[in-house]
C-alpha positions as MATLAB code, in Angstrom:
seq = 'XXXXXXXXXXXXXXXXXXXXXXXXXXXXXXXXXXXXXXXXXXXXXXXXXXXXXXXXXXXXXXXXXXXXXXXXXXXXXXXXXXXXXXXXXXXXXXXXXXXXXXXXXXXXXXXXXXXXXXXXXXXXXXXXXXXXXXXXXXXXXXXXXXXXXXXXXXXXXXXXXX';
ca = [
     152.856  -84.288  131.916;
     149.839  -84.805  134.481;
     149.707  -81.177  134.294;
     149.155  -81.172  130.627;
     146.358  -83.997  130.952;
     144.610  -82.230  133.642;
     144.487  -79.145  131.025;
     143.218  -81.566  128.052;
     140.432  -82.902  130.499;
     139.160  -79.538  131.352;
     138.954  -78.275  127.857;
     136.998  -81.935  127.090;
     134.890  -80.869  129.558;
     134.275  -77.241  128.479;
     133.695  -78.062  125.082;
     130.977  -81.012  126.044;
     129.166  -78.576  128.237;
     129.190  -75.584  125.532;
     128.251  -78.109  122.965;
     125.115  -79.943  125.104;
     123.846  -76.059  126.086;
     123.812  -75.434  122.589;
     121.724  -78.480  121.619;
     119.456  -77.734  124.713;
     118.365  -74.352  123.707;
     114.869  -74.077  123.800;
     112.893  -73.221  120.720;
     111.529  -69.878  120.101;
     108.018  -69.655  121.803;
     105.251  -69.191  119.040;
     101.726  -67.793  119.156;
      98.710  -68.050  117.360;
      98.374  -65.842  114.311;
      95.067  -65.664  112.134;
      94.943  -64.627  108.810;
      92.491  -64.188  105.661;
      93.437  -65.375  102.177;
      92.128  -62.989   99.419;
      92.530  -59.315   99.329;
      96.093  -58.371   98.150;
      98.523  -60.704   99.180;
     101.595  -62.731   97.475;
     102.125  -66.195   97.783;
     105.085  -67.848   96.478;
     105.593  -72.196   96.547;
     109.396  -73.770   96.287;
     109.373  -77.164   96.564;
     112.687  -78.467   98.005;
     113.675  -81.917   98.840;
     112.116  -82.199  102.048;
     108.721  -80.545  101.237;
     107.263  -77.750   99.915;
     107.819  -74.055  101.167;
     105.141  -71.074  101.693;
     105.673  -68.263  101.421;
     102.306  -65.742  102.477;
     102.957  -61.667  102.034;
      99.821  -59.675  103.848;
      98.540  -57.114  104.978;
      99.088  -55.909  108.929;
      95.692  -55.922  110.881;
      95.654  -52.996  113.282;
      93.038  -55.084  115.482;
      93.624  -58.620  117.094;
      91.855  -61.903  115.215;
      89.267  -61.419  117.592;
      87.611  -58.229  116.124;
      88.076  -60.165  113.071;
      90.352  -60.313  109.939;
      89.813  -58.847  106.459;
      91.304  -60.392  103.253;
      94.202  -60.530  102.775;
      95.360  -59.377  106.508;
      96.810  -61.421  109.054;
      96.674  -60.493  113.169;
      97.889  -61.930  116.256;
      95.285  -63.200  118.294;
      95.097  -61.046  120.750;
      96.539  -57.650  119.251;
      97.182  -56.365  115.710;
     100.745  -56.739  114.066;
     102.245  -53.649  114.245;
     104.507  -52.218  111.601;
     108.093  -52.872  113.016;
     106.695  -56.682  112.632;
     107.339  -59.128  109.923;
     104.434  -59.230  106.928;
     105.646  -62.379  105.745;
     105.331  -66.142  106.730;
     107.304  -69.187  105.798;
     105.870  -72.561  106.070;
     107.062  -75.533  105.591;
     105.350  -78.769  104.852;
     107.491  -81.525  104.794;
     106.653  -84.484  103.201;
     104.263  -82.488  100.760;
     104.878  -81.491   97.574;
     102.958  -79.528   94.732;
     102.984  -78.352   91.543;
     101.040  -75.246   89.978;
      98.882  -74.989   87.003;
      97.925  -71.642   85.396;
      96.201  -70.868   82.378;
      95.104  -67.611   80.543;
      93.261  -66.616   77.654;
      93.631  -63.569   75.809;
      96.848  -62.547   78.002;
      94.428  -62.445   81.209;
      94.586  -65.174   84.241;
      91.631  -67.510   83.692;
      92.860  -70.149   85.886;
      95.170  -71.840   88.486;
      95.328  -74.951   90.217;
      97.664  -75.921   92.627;
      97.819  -79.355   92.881;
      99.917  -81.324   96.030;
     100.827  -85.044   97.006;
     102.857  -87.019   99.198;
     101.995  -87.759  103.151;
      98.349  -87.884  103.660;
      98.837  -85.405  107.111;
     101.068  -82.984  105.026;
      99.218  -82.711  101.959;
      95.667  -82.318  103.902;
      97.403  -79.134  105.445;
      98.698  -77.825  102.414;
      96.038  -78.204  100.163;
      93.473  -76.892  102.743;
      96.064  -73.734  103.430;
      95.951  -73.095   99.634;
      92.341  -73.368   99.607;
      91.586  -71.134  102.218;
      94.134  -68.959  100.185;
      92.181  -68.546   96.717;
      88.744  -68.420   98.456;
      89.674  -65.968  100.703;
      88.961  -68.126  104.020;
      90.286  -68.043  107.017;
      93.131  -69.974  108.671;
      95.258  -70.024  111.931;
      98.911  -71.345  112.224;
     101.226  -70.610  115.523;
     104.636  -68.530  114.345;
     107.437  -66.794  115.823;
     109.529  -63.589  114.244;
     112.931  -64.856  112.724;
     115.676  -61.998  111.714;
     118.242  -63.742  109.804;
     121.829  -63.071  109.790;
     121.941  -61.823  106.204;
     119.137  -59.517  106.996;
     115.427  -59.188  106.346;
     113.005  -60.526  108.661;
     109.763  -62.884  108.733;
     107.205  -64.858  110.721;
     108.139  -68.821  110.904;
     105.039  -71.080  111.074;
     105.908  -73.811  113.859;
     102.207  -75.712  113.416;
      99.402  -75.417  111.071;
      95.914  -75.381  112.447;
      94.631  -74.034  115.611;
];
């Protein structure tokens, strides 16, 4: 019987160490990444239930941010993104939401407006992302590469800003 409880004990113990290693995995390291709005990109906005979601196709820069970024492109800041690299960003704002407005006349695009709410930190970032977005304008965020299980890959924004 003590045999059986020393058994029971260890596998307690196993299972509390796998399970606290687990939770004390570091997070992936990001790094800055600058990028243009304008040019030819895509940019797609879910809202969920915790925020609203970004979604920024571009264009690779061959050079690094500091030879400067065209629109459209986005570049690490110290090297160009090469081509086995992501060419999409998610971002998340949580606590931000927003809702899009388009209008056309005569089948052409003669407007859109993106308007956002909720926290005042949250929406400041998303509304001055989606700015910098239509007027082709700079912006910075820090990212790391993500390769899902189900496949595909992308860039995940950890902070807005510099």
């Amino acid at each position: 019987m003590k045999q059986l409880e020393n058994k029971s004990l260890t596998i307690s113990m196993l299972f509390t160490l796998l399970l606290f290693s687990t939770l004390l995995q570091a997070a992936p390291q990001s790094y800055p990444l600058v990028c243009r709005g304008g040019g030819d990109n895509q940019t797609t906005i879910y809202n969920t239930q915790n925020g609203t979601m970004v979604f920024y196709k571009f264009k690779r820069s061959a050079r690094g941010a500091s030879s400067g970024v065209g629109k459209g492109e986005c570049a690490w800041l110290d090297r160009g993104i090469s081509s086995d690299e992501p060419g999409v960003i998610s971002m998340t704002f949580k606590k931000a939401h927003s809702k899009v407005s388009i209008s056309q006349k005569n089948g052409k695009l003669s407007a859109y407006k993106v308007l956002t709410w909720g926290d005042r930190e949250s929406y400041t970032k998303l509304n001055k992302l989606m700015s910098d977005i239509k007027n082709g304008r700079e912006f910075q965020v820090h990212a790391y590469s993500y390769k899902p299980p189900r496949g595909g890959r992308k860039l995940i924004m950890t902070k807005f800003g510099p």
